[in-house]
N, C-alpha and C positions, 0 to 999 in steps of 0.2 A: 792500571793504565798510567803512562807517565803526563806530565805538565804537558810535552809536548804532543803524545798523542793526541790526548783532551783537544789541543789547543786544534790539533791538523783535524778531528772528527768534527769538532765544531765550526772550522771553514767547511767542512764536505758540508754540510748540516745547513751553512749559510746560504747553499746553491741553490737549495729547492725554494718552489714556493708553492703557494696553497694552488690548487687548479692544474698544477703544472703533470704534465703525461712524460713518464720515462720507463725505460725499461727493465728489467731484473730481473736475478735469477733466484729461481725459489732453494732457501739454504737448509728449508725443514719444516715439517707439517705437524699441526699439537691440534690440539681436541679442538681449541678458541680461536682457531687461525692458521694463518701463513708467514715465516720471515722469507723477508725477500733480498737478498743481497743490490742494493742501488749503489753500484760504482764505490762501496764503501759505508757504504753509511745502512742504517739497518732499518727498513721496511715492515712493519706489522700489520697484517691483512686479517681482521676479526672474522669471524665465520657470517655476521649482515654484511658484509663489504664486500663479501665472495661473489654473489650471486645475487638476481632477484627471485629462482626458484629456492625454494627449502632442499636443504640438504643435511643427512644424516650426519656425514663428517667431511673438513676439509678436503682429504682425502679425494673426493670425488671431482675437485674443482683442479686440483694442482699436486704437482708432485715433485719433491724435491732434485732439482735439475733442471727442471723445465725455466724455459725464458715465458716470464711472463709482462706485459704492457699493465700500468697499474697508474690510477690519478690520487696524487699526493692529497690529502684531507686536512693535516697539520703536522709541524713540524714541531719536536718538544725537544729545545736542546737542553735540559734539565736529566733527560730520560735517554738523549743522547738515541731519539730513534725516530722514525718519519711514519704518520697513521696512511694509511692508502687505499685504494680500493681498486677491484676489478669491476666491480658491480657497474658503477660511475661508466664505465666503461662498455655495457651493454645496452641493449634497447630495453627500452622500459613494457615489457607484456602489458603490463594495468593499461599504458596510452594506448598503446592498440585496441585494447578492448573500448577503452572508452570513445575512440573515435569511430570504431564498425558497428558496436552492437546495442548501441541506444535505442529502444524502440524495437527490437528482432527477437522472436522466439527464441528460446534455447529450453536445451534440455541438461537436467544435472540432477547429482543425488544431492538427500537430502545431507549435510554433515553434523547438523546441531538442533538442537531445538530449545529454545529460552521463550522464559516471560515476553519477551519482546518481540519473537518471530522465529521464523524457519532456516535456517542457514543454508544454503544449496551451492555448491561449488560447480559453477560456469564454464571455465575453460581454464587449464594450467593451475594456478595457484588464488584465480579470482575467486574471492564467496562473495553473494546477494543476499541479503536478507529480505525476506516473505515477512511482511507485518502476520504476527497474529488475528487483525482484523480481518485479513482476506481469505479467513474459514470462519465465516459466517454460518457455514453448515453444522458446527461445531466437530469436527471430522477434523482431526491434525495428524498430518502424515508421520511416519516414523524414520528413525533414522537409514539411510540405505534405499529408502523410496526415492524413485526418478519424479520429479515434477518438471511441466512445462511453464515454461516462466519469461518474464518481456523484461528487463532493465529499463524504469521509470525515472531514475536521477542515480545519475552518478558526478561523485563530487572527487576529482582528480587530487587535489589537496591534502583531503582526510583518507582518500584513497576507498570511498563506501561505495557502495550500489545498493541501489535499493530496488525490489522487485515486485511485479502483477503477477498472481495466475493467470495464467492462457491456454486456451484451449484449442491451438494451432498447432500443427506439427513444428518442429524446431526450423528452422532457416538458416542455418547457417551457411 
């Protein structure tokens, strides 16, 4: 790249700023991500920035061609490219759960089971953890088992739930 290119990517480069929502076109998809072409200047979208669901490969979020809406995260004119996200950009599942289901039966399997407790996945991508304490019967379910379970505290921050057995049908 010459003096002068340098010089004209890093005015593009000066445009953006942190927060800022613009739009782009996806210029190609790798295992770690998305680039995104932004009027010129070059857009890197990591595979946590795509989405708040898990996904096996970029692929499933974006495809090269497609116009995509993305919120700029930082800007490195060193690297001469712009971090972004689409995630930024959608609702956040976990606040919905934490604001409907505090207190409300649900039903899920079991996914883990640690020193610490039972891991049970609630809805989407949420897990709760089941203290170990609340199989006082000494009886610990195994993985693949459905347990009935209340959401006791949820901390939106650390992004945890914590959970009761219950022995109520689910409510959702």
């Amino acid at each position: 790249m010459t003096d002068a290119e340098c010089n004209s990517h890093h005015a593009i480069l000066r445009e953006f700023q942190v927060g800022q929502v613009c739009r782009g076109i996806v210029t190609s998809v790798r295992d770690f991500g998305i680039f995104v072409d932004l009027d010129g200047a070059v857009g890197v979208v990591t595979v946590p920035n795509l989405s708040w669901t898990r996904i096996s490969h970029p692929s499933q979020v974006a495809a090269a061609g497609q116009e995509v809406t993305v919120a700029i995260l930082d800007i490195d004119l060193e690297r001469q490219q712009v971090s972004a996200s689409l995630r930024e950009l959608q609702q956040d599942p976990f606040l919905d759960f934490a604001r409907h289901r505090l207190g409300t039966t649900l039903s899920g399997p079991v996914t883990k089971i640690s020193p610490v407790g039972v891991f049970v996945r609630l809805e989407g991508e949420t897990l709760g953890v089941l203290p170990i304490s609340e199989f006082n019967t000494g009886h610990i379910p195994e993985v693949d088992d459905t347990l009935n379970v209340k959401p006791t505290y949820i901390n939106i921050v650390k992004r945890q739930v914590f959970l009761s057995l219950s022995s109520d049908a689910p409510s959702r």
